[in-house]
N, C-alpha and C positions, 0 to 999 in steps of 0.2 A: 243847563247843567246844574242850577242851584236847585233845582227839587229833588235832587238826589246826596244824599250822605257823603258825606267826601272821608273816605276810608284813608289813613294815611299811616303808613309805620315809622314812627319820626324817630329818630335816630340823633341822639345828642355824645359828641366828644369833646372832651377839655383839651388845650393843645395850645403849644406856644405864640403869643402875639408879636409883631412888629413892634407894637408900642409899650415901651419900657414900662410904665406906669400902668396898664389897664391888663384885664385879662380879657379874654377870649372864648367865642364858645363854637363849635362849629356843628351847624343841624343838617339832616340831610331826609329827605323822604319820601316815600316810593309817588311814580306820575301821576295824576289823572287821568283818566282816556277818556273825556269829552274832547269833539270834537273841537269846540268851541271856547276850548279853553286859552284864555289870555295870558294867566300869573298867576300868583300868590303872594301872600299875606303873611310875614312871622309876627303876630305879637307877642309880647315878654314881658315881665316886672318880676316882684323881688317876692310877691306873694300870690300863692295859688290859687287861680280867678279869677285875677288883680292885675290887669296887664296895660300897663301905663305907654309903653312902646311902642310902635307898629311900622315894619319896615317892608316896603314895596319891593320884591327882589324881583321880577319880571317870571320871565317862565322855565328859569333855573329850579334845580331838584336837591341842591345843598346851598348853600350861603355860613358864613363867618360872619359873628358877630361880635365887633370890636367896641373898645371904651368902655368896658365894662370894670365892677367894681370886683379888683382880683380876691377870691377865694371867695365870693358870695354865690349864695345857689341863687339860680333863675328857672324860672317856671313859663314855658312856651307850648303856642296853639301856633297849627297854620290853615290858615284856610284859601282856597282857589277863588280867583274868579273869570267871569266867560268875558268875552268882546263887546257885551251890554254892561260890563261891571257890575255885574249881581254877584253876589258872593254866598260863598256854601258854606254848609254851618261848623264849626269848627272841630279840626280834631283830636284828638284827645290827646291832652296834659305831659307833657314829659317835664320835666329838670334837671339841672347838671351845676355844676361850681365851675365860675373863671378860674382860669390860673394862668399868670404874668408870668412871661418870656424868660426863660433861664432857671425856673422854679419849680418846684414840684416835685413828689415823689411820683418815678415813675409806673405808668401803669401795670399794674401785675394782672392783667386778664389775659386770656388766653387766647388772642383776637391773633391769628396765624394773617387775614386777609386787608386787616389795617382798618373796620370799620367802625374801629367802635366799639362791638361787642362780641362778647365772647363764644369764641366758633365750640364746637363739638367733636372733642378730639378722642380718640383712644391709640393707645401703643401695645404693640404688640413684643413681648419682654421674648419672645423666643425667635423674632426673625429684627426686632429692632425696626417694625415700620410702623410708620405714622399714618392714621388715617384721621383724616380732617375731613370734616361736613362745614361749611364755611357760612358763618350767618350773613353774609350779604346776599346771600341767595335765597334767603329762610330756608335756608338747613336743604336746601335742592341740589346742590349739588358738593362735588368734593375734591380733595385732591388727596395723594399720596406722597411721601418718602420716607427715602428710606435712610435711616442714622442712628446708629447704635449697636450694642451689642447685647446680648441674654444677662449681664452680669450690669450692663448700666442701670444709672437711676435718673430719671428724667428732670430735668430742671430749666423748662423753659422760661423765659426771659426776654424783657426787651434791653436787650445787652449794649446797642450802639444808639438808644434814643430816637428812634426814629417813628415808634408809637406804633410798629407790628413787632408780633411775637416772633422773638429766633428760637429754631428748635435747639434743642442743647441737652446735652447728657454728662453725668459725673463718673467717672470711669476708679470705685473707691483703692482696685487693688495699685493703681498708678498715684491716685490723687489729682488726674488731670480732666480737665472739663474741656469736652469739646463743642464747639459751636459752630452752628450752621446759622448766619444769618439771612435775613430774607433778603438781600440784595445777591444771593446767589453763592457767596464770598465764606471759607469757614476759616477759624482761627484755636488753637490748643492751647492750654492756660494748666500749667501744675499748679494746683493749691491745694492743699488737704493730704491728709492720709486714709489708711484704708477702715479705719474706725469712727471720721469724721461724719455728721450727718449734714448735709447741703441744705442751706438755708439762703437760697440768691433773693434777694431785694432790693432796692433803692435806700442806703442806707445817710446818704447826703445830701439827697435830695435833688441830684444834677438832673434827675431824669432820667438817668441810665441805670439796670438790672447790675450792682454790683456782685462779684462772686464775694460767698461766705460760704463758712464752716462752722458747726457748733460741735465740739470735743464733748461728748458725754463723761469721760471720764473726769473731766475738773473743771468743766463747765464753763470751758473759755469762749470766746468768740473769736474769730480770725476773717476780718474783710480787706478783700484785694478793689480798690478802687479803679475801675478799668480808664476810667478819661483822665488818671493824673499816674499811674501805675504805682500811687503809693498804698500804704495798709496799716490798719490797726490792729489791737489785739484788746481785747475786752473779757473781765471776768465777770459772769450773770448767770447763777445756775448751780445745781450740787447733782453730783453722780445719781441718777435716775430719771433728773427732770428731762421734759420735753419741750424742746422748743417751740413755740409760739413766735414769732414775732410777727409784725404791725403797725402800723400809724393807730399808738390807742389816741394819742396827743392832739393829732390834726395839724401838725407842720411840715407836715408832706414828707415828715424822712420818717422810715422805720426805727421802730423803740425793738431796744432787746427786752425779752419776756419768756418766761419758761413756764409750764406746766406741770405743777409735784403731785402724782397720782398716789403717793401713799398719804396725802390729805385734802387732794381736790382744791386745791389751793391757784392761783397763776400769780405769780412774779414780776412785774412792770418795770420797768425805766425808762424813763421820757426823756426823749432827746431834746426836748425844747427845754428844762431845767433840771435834768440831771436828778431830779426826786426819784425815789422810788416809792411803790404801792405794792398790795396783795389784795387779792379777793378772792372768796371760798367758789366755786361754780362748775359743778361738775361732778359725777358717780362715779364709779370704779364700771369701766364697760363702756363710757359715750366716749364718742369720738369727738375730737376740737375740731371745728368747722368755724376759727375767730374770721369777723369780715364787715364790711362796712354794711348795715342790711336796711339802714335807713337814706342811704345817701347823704349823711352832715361831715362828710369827709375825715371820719373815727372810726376808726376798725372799733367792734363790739365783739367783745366776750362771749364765744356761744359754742354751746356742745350741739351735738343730733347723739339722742337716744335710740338704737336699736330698738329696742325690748319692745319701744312703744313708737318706734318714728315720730319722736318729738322733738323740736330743736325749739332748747332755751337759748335767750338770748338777753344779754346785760349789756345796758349803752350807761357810761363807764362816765357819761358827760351830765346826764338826766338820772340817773340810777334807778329807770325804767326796765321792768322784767317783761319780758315778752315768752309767751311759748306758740308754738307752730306743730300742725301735726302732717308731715308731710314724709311719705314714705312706708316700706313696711321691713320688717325686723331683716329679709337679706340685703335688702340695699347697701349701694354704695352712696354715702352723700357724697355731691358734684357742685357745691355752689358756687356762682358763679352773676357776674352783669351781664345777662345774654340780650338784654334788650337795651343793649346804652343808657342807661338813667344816672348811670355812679351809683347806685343801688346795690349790692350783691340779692341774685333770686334764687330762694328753695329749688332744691335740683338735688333727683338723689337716678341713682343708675341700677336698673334690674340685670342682675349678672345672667337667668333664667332665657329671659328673652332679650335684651344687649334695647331695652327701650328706656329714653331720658325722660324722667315727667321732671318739669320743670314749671313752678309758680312764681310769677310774675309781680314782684313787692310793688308794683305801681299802681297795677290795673287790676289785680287779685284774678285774675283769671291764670290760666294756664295752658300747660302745651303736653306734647308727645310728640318722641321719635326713635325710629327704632337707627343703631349708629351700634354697632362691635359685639362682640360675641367673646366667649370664651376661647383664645387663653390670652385675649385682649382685657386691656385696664382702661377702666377711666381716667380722664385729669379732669381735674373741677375746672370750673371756667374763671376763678379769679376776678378781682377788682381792678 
């Protein structure tokens, strides 16, 4: 077995631990098909290369790894070995950050199948069906539903914390968000009016997809807390801006943040100190595509340029400028962590031919698939 590559798509999720004090990482990666195979191998450490750890999980295809130092990123190999214990050479690189039991902003990817990463969805605005291409299968297979109407706006969500996406729509002429969670089970929630723009996040950081609204007209905020049924109201914003919000902070709740297009300016407030920032980023024409594109648990500052398929990107911690030429002028940018890393990856959608190219912030390689057509929409795949 060991003179052969050991091909492996590792798949890393953050998720809650048993144990109060540590966080948790949970890897998961496709078999080997030697006959002869015995086990495997996770190593880890805190630096990439550098793997100080090494834990024997037998001939399991995920494993949890506990006692970990909560919010640190870790960097993991796994490699096989046969019933002589010869071992196959290692494969390639993933990382992720622990996060302790009770903690965290929840994930906002758009993982409909629960694995991680984020599947390949598009909605169809004139019959209200969902069509999901599912990444645990590498984008092979799919499923459907059906939820919505031609006048909704889609705002899926992991709304009950359970680390898969519920599909969910905002219904503006009512103000009521309807949710289909993935345990089969839907539920109706008025919040908002028919001017409100839906902004659902984690904005406490419970883990659970709070419902919000941002009022364009006075720049309020309005969040419905779903695990305690209480809600806030917040002013952040002046008649024109665009909502952003994000963990730029890195304490796992969403900061309010706006984007003012008559000066390319964005708007910050950090939930971890209540400070507020600004910063210039952005033309008249690019689209906000903010998201975590490094994996250090900070949503970064970034447009995608049409004109030129270029997506700047400002990490808000390093005040490192990054640009990316990924796309061409019709695109829809779709980004998204499609390969579990906590990374968000370049992803933009061809409306012509309904194909995802998607670049890969780990490995710099990339993908293609063809997934919706017209008078279907993309959703980006989320963090």
């Amino acid at each position: 077995m060991t003179r052969n590559t050991l091909l492996l798509a590792v798949m890393l999720v953050s998720f809650a631990s048993v144990a109060e004090a540590a966080g948790s990482l949970s890897v998961q990666w496709d078999p080997n098909p030697e006959s002869d195979l015995a086990g495997y191998v996770i190593s880890y450490g805190t630096t990439s290369g550098a793997y100080t750890t090494a834990v024997n999980v037998g001939k399991r295809t995920s494993y949890t790894l506990t006692n970990l130092v909560d919010g640190r990123q870790y960097y993991l190999s796994v490699q096989a070995y046969d019933t002589q214990g010869l071992m196959s050479p290692r494969s390639a690189e993933v990382r992720g950050s622990a996060i302790r039991s009770g903690t965290g902003e929840s994930s906002s990817r758009l993982d409909v199948d629960g694995d991680g990463r984020a599947d390949l969805v598009v909605y169809d605005p004139t019959t209200g069906k969902w069509d999901v291409r599912l990444s645990s299968t590498t984008f092979t297979t799919s499923t459907t539903y059906q939820w919505g109407n031609s006048s909704d706006i889609q705002v899926p969500g992991d709304y009950d914390g359970d680390r898969r996406t519920d599909l969910a729509v905002y219904r503006p002429a009512s103000g009521i968000w309807y949710i289909y969670f993935a345990t089969g089970q839907w539920a109706p929630y008025q919040w908002g009016t028919a001017t409100d723009v839906p902004v659902p996040r984690d904005y406490n950081g419970d883990g659970r997809t709070d419902l919000a609204v941002y009022r364009p007209s006075t720049g309020e905020w309005f969040i419905y807390y779903l695990a305690n049924g209480t809600w806030a109201r917040s002013q952040w914003g002046a008649a024109g801006d665009k909502p952003v919000p994000g963990d730029y902070d890195g304490d796992r709740r969403t900061d309010l943040a706006v984007f003012r297009p008559s000066t390319g300016e964005w708007y910050i407030v950090f939930s971890s100190n209540g400070l507020s920032t600004k910063y210039a980023w952005g033309n008249a024409g690019d689209q906000l595509v903010p998201g975590d594109y490094d994996g250090d648990g900070r949503t970064e500052i970034a447009v995608w340029r049409p004109s030129t398929g270029t997506w700047y990107v400002l990490n808000l911690a390093t005040r490192l400028q990054t640009g990316y030429q990924w796309g061409a002028p019709t695109d829809k940018p779709v980004p998204g962590d499609y390969d579990g890393d906590d990374a968000v990856d370049l992803a933009v959608w061809r409306p012509s031919t309904g194909q995802w190219y998607i670049m890969f912030q780990s490995f710099g390689t990339w993908t293609a698939h063809q997934w919706g057509g017209s008078p279907q929409l993309p959703l980006a795949g989320g963090r």
